[in-house]
C-alpha positions in Angstrom: -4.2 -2.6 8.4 -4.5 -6.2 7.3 -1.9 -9.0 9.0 -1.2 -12.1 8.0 0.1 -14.2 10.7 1.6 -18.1 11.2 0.7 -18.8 14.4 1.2 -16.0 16.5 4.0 -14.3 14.3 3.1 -11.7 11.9 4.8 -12.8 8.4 2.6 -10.4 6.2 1.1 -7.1 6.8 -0.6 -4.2 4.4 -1.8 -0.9 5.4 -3.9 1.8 4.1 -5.5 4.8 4.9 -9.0 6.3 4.0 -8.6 10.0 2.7 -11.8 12.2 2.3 -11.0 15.4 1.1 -13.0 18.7 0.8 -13.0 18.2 -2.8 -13.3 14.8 -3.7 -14.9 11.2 -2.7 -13.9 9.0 -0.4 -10.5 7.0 -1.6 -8.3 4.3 0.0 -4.8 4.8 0.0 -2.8 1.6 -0.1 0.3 2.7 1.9 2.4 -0.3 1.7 2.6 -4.5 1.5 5.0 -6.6 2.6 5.1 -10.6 3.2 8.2 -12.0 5.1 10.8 -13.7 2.5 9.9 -17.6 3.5 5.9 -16.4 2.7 6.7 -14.9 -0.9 4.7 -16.5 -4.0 2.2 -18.2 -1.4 -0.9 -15.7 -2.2 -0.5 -13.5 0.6 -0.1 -10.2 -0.6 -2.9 -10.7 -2.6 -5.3 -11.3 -0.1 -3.8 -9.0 1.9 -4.2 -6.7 -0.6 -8.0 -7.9 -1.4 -8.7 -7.1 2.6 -8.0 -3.8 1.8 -10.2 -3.4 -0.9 -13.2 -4.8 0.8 -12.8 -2.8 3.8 -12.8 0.0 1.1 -16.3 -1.1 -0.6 -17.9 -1.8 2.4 -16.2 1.9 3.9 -17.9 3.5 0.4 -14.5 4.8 -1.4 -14.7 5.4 -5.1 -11.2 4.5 -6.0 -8.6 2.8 -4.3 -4.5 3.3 -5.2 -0.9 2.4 -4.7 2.1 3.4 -5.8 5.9 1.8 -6.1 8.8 1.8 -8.0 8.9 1.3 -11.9 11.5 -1.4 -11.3 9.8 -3.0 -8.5 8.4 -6.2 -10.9 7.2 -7.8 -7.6 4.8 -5.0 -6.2 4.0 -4.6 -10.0 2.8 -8.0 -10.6 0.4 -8.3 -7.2 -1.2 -5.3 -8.2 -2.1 -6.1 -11.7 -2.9 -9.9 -10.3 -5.2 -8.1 -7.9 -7.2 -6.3 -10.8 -5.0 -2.9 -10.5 -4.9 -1.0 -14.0 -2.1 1.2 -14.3 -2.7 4.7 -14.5 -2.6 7.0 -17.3 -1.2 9.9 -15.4 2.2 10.1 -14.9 3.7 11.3 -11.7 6.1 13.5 -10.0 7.8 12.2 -6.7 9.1 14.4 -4.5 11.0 13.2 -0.8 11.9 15.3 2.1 15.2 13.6 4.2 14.1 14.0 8.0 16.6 12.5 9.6 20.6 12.5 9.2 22.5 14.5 6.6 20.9 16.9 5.5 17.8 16.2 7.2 15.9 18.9 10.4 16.3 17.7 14.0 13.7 16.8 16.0 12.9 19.1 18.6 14.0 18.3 22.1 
């Protein structure tokens, strides 16, 4: 996790998790970024986003990636500012409701 903070108040945070599987090389998972509203267009998400990506050099990954939303021009833009390339592979996103409607309870 990477925080950017103003004084003592977190206005921008990015997490990520390392994945080693049996199969593959090391590989960071960039889970999410977000920068409070009065931060945006400041630089923070990309050096939160570069924090990231050194912890996953010095950590030894191979490959680092993210994922969003096709109309998310934002998230699209940091990325590609950051030195992202867009992948050639085209996914399949599947979600699983946990809670409400529709969703299993939580045990008691």
């Amino acid at each position: 996790m990477a925080a950017a903070l103003h004084g003592e108040r977190v206005v921008g945070m990015a997490t990520g998790v390392f994945y080693l599987h049996p199969d593959k090389p090391l590989s960071l998972f960039i889970a999410e970024v977000g920068v409070a509203d009065a931060y945006l267009r400041q630089g923070l998400g990309r050096r939160l986003v570069d924090c990231l990506l050194t912890e996953g050099r010095r950590r030894g990954c191979v490959e680092a990636w993210v994922s969003t939303e096709v109309d998310n021009a934002p998230a699209r833009a940091l990325y590609a500012a950051a030195g992202g390339e867009l992948a050639p592979e085209r996914f399949v996103v599947y979600a699983w409701p946990l809670e409400g409607e529709g969703g299993a309870e939580a045990p008691r």
